[in-house]
N, C-alpha and C positions, 0 to 999 in steps of 0.2 A: 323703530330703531331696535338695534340686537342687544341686548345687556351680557356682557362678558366677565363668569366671576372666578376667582381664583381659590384655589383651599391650596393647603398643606405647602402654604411657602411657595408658592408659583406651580407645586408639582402636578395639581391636577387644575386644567384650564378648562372650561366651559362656554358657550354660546346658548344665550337662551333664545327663544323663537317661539311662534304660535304657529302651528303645522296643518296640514290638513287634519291629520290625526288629533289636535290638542296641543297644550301645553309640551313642549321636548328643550334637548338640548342634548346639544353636541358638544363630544369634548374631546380632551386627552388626558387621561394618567401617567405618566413618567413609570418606569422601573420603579415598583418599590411595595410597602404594605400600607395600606388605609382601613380606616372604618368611617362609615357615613352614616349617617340618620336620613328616616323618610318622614314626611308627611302627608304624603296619599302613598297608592299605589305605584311602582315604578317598574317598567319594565324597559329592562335594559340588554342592547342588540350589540354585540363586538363588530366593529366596522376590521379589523385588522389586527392580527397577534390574537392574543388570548387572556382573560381574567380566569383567575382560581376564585371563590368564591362560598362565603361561609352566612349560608343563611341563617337567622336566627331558629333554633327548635329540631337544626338538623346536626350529627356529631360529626358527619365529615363535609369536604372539600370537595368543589366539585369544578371542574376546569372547561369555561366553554370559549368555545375559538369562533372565528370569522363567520359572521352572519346566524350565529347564535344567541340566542335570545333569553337572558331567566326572569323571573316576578322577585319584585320583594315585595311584603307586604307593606300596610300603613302603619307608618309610630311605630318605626324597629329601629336597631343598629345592626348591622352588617358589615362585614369585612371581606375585603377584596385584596388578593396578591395579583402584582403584575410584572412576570417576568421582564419584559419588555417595553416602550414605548407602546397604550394599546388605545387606539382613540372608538369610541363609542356612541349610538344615538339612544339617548334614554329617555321615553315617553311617560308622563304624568297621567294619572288616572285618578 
């Protein structure tokens, strides 16, 4: 069965699954700004639109679009802008 979880007030939705890959989940972010925490590695792929994104240790912003992919590392916080409605597939490592 899928476990479906919600943050920031319904605005970012997720599907978690066990993939060929591992551990993922597929989501949606709403328009707007967040910050998450990891617990392993996560690498995360823009299915559509695009995230701005502030990795921990770096001073700028860095914006990647459709079918691109960043790392974050393990045991960080991160912050992500999203112009747009931007759904995404983000693989647990």
């Amino acid at each position: 069965m899928f476990k479906t979880n919600q943050y920031f007030d319904g605005a970012v939705v997720s599907i978690a699954l066990d993939s060929a890959e591992g551990k993922a989940t597929v989501g949606v972010m709403a328009a707007g700004e967040y910050e998450f925490g990891t617990a392993t590695i996560e690498l995360m792929t823009i299915i559509s639109g695009q995230l701005t994104v502030q990795i921990p240790g770096e001073t700028e912003w860095k914006t990647y679009k459709k079918f691109e992919t960043f790392v974050v590392p393990k045991d960080v916080k991160f912050k992500v802008k999203a112009a747009e409605d931007t759904p995404y597939l983000c693989l647990y490592k």
